[in-house]
N, CA, C and O atoms as CSV, one atom per row, in Angstrom:
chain,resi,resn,atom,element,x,y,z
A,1,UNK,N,N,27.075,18.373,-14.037
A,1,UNK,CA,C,26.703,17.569,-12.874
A,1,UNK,C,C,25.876,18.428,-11.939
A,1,UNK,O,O,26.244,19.490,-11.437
A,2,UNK,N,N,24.742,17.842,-11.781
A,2,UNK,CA,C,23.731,18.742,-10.821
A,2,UNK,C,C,24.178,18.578,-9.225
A,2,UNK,O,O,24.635,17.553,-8.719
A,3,UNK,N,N,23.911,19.952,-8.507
A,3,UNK,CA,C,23.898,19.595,-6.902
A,3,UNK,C,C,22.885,19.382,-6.759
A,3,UNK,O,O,22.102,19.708,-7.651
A,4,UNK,N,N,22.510,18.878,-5.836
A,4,UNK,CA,C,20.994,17.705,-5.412
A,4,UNK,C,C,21.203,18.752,-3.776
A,4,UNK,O,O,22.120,18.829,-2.959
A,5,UNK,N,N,19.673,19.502,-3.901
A,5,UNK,CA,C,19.315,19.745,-2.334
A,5,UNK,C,C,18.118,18.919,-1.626
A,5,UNK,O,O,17.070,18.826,-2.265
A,6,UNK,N,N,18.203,18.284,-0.294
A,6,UNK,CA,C,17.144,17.508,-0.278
A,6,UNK,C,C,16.602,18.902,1.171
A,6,UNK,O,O,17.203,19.772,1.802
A,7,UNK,N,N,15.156,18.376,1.107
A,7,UNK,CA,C,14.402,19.695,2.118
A,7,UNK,C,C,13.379,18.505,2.690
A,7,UNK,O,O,13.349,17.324,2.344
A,8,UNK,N,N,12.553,19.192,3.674
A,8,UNK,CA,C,11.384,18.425,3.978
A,8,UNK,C,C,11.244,17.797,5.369
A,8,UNK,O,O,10.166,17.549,5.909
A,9,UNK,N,N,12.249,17.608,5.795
A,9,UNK,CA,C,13.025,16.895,6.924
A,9,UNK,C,C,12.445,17.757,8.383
A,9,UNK,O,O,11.904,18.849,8.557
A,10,UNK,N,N,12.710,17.069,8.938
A,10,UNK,CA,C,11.734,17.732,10.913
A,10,UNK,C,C,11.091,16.612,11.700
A,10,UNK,O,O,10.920,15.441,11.359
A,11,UNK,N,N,10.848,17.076,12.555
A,11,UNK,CA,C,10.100,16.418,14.120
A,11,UNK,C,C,9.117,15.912,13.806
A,11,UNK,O,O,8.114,16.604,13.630
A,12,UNK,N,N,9.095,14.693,13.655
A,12,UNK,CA,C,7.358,14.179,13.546
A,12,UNK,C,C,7.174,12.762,14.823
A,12,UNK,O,O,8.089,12.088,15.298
A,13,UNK,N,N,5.759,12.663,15.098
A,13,UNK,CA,C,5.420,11.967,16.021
A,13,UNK,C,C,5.489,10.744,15.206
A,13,UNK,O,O,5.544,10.968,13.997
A,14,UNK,N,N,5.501,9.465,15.571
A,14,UNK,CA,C,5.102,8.066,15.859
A,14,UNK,C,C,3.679,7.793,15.100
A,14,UNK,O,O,2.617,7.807,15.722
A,15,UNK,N,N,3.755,7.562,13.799
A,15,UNK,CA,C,2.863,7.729,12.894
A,15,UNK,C,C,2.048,8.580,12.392
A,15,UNK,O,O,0.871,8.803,12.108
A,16,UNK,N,N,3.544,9.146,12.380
A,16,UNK,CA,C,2.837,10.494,11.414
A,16,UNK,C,C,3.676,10.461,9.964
A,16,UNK,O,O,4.447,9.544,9.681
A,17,UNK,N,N,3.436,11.481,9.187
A,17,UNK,CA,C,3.913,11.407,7.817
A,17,UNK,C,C,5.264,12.900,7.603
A,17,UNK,O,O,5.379,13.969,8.202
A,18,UNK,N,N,5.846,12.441,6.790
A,18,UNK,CA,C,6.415,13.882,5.897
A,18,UNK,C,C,6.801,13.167,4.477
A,18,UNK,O,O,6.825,11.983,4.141
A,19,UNK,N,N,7.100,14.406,3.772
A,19,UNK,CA,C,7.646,14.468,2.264
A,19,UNK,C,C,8.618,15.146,2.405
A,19,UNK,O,O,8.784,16.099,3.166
A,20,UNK,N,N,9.491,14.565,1.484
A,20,UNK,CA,C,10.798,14.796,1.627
A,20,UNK,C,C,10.919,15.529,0.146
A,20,UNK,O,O,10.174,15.198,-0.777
A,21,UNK,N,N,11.832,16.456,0.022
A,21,UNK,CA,C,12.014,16.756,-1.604
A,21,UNK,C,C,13.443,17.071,-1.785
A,21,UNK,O,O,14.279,17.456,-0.967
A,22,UNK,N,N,13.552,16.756,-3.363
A,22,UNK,CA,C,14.817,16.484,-3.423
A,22,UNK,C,C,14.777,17.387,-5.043
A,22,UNK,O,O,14.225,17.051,-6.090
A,23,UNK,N,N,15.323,18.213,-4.830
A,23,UNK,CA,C,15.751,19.212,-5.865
A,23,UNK,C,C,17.375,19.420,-6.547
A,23,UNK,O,O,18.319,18.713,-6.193
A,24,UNK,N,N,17.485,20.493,-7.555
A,24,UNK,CA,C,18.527,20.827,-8.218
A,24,UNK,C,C,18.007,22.177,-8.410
A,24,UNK,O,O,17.020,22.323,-9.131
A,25,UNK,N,N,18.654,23.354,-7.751
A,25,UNK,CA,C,18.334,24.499,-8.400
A,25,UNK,C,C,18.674,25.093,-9.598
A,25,UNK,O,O,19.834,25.467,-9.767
A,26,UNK,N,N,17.914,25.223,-10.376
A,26,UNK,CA,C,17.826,25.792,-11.851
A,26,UNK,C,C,18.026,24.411,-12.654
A,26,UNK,O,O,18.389,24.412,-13.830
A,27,UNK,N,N,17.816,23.481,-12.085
A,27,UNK,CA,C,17.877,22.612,-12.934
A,27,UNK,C,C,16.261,21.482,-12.450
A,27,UNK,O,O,15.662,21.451,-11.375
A,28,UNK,N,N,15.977,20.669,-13.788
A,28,UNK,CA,C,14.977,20.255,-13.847
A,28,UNK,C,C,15.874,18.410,-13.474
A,28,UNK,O,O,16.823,17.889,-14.061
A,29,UNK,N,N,15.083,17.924,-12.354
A,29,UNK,CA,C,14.919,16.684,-12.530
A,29,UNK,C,C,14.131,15.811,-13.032
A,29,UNK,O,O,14.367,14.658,-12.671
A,30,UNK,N,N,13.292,15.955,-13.726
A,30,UNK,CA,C,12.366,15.057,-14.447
A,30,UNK,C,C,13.106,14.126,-15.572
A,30,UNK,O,O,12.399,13.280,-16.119
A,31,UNK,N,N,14.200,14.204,-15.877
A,31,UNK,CA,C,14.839,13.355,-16.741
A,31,UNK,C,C,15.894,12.443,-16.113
A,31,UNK,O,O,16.472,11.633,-16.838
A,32,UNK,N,N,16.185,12.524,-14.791
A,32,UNK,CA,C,17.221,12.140,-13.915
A,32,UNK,C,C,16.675,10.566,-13.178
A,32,UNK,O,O,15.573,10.264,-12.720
A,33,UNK,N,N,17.583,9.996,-13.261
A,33,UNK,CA,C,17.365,8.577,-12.247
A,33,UNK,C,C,17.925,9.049,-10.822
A,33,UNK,O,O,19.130,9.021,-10.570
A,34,UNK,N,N,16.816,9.549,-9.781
A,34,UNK,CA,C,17.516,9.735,-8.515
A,34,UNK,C,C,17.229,8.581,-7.477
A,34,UNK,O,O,16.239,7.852,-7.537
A,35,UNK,N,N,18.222,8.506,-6.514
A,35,UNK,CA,C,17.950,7.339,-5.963
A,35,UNK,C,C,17.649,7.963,-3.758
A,35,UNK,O,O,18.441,8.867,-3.493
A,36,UNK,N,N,17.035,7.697,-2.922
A,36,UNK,CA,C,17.251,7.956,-1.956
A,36,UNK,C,C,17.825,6.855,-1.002
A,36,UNK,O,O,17.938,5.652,-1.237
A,37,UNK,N,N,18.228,7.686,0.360
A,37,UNK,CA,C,19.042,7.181,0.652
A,37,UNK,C,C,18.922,7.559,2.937
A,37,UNK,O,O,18.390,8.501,3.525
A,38,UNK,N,N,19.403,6.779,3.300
A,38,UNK,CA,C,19.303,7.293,4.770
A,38,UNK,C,C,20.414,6.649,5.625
A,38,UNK,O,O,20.739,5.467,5.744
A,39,UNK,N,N,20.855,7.667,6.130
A,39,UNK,CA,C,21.744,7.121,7.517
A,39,UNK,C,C,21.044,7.311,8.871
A,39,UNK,O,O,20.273,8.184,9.268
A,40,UNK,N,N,21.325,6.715,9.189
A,40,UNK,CA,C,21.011,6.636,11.254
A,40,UNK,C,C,22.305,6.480,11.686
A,40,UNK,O,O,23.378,6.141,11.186
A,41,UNK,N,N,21.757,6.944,13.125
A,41,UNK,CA,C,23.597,6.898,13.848
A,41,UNK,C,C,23.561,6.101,14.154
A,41,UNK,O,O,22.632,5.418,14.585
A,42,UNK,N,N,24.768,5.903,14.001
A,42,UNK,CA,C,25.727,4.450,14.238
A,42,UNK,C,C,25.883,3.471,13.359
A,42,UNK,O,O,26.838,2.695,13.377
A,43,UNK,N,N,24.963,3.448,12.543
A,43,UNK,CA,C,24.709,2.571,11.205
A,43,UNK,C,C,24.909,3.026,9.804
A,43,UNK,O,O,24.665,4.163,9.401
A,44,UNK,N,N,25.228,2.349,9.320
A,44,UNK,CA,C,25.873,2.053,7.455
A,44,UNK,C,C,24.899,3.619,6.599
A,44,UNK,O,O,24.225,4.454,7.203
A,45,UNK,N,N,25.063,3.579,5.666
A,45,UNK,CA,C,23.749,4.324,5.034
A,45,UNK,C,C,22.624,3.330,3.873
A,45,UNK,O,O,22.701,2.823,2.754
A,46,UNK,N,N,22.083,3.406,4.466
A,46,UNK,CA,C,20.745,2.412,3.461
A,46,UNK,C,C,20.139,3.054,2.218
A,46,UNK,O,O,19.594,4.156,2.290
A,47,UNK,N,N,20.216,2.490,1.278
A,47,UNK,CA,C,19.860,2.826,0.207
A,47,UNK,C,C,18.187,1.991,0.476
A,47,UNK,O,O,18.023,0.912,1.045
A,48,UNK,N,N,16.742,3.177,-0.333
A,48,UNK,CA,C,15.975,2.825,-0.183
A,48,UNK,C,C,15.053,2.820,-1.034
A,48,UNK,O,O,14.128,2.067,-0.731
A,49,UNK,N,N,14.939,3.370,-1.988
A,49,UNK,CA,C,14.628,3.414,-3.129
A,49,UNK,C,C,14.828,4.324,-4.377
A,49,UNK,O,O,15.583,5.270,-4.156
A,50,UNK,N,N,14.380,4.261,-5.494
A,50,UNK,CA,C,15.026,5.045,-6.293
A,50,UNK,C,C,13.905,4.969,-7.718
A,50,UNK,O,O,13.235,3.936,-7.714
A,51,UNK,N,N,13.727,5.588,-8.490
A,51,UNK,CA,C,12.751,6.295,-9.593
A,51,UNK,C,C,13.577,6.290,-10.712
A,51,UNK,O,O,14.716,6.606,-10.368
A,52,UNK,N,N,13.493,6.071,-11.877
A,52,UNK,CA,C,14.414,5.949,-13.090
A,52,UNK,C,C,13.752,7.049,-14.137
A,52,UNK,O,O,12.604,7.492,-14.168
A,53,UNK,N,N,15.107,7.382,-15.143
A,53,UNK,CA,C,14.227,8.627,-15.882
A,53,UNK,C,C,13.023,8.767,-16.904
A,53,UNK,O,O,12.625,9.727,-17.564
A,54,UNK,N,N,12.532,7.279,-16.776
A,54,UNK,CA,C,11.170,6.476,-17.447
A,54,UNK,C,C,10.380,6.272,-16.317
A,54,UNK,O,O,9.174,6.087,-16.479
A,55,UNK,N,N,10.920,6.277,-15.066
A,55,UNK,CA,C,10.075,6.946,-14.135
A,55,UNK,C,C,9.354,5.044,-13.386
A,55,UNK,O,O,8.285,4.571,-13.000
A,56,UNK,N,N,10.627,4.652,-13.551
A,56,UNK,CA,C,10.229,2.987,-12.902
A,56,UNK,C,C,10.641,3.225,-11.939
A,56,UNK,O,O,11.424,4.156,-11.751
A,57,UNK,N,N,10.123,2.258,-10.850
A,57,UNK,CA,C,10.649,2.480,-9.407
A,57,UNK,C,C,11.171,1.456,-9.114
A,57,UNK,O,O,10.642,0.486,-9.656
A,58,UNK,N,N,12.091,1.211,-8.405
A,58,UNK,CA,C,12.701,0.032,-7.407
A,58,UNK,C,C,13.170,0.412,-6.049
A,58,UNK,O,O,13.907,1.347,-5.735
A,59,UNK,N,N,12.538,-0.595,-5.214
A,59,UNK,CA,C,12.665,-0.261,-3.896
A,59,UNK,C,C,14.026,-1.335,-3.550
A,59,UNK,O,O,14.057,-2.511,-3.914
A,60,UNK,N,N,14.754,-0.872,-3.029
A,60,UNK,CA,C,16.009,-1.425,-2.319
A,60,UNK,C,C,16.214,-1.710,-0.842
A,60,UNK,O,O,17.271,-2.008,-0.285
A,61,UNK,N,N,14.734,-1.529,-0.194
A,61,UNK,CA,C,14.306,-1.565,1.080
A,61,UNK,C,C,13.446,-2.172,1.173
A,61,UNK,O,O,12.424,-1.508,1.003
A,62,UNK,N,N,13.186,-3.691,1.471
A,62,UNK,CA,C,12.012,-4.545,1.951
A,62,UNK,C,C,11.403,-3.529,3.270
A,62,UNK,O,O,10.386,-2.843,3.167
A,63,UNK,N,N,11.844,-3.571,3.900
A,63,UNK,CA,C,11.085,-2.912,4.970
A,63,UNK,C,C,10.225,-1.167,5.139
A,63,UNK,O,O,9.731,-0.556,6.087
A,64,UNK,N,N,10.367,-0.949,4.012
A,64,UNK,CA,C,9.550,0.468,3.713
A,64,UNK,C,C,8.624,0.576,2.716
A,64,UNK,O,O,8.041,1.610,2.390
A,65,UNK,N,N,8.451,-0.924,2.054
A,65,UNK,CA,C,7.538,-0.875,1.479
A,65,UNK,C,C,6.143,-0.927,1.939
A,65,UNK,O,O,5.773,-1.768,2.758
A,66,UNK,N,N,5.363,-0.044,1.430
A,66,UNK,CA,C,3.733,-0.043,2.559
A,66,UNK,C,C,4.059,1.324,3.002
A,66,UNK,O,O,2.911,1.769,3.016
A,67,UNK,N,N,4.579,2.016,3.262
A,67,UNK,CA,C,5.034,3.272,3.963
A,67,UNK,C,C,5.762,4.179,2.937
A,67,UNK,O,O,5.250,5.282,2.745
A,68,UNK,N,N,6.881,3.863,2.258
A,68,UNK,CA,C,7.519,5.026,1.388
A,68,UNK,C,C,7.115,4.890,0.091
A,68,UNK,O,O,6.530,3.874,-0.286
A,69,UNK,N,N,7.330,5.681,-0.534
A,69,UNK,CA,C,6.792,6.039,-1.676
A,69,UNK,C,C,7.507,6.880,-2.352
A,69,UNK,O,O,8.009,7.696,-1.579
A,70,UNK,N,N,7.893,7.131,-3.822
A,70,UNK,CA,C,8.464,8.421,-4.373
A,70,UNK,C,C,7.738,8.647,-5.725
A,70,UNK,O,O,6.953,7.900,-6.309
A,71,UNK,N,N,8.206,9.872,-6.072
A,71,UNK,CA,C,7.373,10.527,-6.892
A,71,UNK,C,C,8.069,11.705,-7.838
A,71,UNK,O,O,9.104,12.226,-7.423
A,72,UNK,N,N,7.656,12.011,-8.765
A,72,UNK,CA,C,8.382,13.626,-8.670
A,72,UNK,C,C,7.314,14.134,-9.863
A,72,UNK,O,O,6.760,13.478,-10.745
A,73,UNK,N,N,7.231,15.882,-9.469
A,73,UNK,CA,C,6.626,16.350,-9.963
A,73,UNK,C,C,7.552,17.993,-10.157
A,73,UNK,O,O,8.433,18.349,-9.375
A,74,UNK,N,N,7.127,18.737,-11.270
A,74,UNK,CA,C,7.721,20.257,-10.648
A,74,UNK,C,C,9.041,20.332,-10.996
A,74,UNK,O,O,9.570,21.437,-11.115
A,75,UNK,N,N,9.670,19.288,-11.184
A,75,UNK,CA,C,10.941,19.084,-11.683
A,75,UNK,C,C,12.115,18.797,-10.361
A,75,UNK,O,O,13.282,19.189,-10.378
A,76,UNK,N,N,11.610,18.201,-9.514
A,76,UNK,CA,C,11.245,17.543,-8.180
A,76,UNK,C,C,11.346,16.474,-7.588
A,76,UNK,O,O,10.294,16.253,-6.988
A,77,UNK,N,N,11.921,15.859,-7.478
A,77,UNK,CA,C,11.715,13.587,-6.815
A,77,UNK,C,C,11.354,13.877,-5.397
A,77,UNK,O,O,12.133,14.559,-4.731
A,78,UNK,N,N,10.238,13.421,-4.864
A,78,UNK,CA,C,9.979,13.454,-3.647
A,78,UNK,C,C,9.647,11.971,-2.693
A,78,UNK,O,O,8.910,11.045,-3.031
A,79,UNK,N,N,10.250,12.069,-1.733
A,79,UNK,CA,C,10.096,11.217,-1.194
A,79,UNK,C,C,9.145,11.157,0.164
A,79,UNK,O,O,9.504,11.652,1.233
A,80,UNK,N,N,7.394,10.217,-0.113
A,80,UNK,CA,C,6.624,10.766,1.203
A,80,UNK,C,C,6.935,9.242,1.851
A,80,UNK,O,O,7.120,8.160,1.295
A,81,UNK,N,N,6.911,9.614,3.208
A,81,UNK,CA,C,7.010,8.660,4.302
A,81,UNK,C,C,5.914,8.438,4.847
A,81,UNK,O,O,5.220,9.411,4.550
A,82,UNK,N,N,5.134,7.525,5.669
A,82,UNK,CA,C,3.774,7.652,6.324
A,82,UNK,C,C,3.941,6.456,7.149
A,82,UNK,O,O,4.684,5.480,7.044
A,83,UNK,N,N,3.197,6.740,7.858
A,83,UNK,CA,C,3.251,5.844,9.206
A,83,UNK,C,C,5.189,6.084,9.377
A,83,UNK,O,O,6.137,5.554,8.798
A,84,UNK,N,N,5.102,6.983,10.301
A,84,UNK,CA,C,6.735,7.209,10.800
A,84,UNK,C,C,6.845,6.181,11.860
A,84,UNK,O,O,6.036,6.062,12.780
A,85,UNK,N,N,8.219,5.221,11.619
A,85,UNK,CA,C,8.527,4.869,13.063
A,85,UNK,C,C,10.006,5.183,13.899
A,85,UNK,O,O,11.059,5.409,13.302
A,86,UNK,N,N,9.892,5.156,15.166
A,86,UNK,CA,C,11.423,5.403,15.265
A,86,UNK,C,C,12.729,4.977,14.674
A,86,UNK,O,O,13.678,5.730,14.457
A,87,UNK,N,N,12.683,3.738,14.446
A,87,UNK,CA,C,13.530,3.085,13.395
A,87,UNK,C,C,13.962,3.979,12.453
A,87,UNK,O,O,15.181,4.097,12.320
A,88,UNK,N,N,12.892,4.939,11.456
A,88,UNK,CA,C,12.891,5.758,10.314
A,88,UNK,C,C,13.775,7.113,10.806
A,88,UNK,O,O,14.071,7.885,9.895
A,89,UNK,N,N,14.143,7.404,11.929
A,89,UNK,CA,C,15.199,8.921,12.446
A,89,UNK,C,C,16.191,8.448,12.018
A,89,UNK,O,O,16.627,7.361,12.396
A,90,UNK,N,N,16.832,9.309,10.991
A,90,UNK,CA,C,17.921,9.617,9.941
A,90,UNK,C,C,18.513,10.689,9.730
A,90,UNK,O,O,18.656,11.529,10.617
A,91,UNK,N,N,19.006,10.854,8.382
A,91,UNK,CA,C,19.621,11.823,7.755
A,91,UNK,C,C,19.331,11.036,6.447
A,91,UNK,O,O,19.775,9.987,5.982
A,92,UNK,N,N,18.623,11.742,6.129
A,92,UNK,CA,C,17.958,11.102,3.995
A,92,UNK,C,C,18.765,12.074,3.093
A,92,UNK,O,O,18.688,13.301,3.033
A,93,UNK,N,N,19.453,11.328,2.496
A,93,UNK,CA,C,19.842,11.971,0.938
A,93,UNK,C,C,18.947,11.369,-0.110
A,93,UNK,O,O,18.260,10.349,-0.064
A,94,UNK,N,N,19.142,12.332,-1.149
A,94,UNK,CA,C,19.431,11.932,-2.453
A,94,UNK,C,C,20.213,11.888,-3.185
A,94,UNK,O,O,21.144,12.576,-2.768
A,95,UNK,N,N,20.542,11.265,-4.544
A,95,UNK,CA,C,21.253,11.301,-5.000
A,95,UNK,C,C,21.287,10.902,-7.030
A,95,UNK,O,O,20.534,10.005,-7.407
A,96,UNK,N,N,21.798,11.322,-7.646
A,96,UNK,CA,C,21.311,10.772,-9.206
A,96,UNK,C,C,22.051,9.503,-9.588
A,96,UNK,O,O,22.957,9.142,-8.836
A,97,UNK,N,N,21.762,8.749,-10.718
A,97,UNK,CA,C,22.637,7.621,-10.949
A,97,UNK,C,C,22.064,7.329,-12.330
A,97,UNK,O,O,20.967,7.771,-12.672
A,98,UNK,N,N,22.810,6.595,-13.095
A,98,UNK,CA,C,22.818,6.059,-14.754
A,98,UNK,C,C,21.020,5.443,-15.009
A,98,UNK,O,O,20.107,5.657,-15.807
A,99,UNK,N,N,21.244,4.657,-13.880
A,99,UNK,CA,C,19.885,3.631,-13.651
A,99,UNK,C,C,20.223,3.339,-12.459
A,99,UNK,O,O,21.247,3.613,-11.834
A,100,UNK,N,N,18.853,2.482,-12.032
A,100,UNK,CA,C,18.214,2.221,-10.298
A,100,UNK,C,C,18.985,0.642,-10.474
A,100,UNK,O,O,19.137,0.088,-9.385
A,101,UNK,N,N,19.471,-0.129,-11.639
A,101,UNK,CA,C,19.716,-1.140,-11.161
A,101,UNK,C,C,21.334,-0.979,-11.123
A,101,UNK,O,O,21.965,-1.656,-10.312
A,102,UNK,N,N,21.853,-0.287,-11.800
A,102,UNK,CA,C,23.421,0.007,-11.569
A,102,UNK,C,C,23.743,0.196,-10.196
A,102,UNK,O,O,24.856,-0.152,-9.804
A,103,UNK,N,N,22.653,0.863,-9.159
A,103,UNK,CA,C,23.112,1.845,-8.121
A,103,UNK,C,C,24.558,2.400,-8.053
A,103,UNK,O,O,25.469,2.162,-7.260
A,104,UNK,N,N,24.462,3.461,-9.459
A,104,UNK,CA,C,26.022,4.204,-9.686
A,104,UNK,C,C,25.924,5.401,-9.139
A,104,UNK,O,O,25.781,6.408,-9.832
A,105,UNK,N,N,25.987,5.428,-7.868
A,105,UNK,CA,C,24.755,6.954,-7.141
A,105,UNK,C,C,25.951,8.023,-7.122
A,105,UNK,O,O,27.090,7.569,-7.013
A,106,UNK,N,N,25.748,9.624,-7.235
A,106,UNK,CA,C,26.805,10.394,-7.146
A,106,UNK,C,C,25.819,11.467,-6.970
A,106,UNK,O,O,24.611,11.329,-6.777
A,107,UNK,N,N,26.500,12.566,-7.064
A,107,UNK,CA,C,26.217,14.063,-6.511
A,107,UNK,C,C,24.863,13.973,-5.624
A,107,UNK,O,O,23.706,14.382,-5.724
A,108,UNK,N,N,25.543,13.305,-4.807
A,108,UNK,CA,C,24.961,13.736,-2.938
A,108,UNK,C,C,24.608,15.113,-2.803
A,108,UNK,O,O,25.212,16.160,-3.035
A,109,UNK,N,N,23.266,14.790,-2.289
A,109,UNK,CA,C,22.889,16.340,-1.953
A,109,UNK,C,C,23.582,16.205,-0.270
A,109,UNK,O,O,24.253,15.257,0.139
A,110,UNK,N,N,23.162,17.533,0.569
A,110,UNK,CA,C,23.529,17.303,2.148
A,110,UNK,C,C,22.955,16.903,3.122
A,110,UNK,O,O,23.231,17.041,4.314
A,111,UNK,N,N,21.870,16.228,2.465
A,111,UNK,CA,C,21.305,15.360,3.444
A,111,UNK,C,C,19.629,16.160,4.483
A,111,UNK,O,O,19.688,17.321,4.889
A,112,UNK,N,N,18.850,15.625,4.629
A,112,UNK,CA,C,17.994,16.523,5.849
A,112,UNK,C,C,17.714,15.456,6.596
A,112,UNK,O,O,17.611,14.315,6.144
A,113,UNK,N,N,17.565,15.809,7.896
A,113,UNK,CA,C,17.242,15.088,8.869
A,113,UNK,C,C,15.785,15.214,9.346
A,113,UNK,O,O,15.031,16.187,9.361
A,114,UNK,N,N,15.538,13.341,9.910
A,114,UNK,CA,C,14.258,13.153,10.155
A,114,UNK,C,C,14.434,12.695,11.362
A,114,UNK,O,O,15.366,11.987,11.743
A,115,UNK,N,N,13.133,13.276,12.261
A,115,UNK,CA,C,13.637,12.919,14.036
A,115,UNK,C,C,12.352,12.818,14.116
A,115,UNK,O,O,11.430,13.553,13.765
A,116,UNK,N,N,12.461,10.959,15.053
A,116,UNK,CA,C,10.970,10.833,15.345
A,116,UNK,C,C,10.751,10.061,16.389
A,116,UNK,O,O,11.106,8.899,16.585
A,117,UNK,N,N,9.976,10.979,17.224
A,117,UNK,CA,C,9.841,10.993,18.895
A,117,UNK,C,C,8.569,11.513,19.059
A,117,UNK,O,O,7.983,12.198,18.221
A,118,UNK,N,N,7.985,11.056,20.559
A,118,UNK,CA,C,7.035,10.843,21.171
A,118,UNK,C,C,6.672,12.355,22.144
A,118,UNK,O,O,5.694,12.389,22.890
């Protein structure tokens, strides 16, 4: 069972962008179904999309479509954001799972945080 580190996370303005990455050290994700994921305070954690190990995508977030995106390269799943809005300040995980339509999500990485202010 891989640990999942997610990185990428920081201060960005009100339409601006970051990439998020979501790793396993010494281990390769390119064969892995990872899925991402975000909490905000006070609220539930939202599952938002996720990449399968054939490398299909399903978004589980109507509202980030047009803006998020994932990818992976490097042995890598990355997740870029663009056009940031405040709404989007979190704490993003990742996480792996069987398949994107099971959402059987497990080994949580610890999360990085995204803060987005003016």
């Amino acid at each position: 069972q891989v640990q999942l580190e997610e990185s990428g996370g920081g201060l960005v303005q009100p339409g601006g962008s970051l990439r998020l990455s979501c790793a396993a050290p010494g281990f390769t994700l390119d064969y892995y179904t990872i899925g991402w994921f975000r909490r905000a305070p006070g609220k539930e954690r939202e599952a938002i999309i996720c990449i399968s190990n054939s490398n299909g995508i399903q978004y589980y977030s109507e509202s980030v479509k047009g803006r998020f995106t994932i990818s992976r390269d490097n042995g890598k799943v990355y997740l870029q954001i663009n056009n940031l809005k405040f709404e989007d300040a979190a704490v993003y995980y990742c996480a792996t799972a069987g398949a994107c339509v099971n959402r059987d999500f497990k080994s949580w990485g610890q999360g990085t945080q995204v803060t987005v202010s003016s």
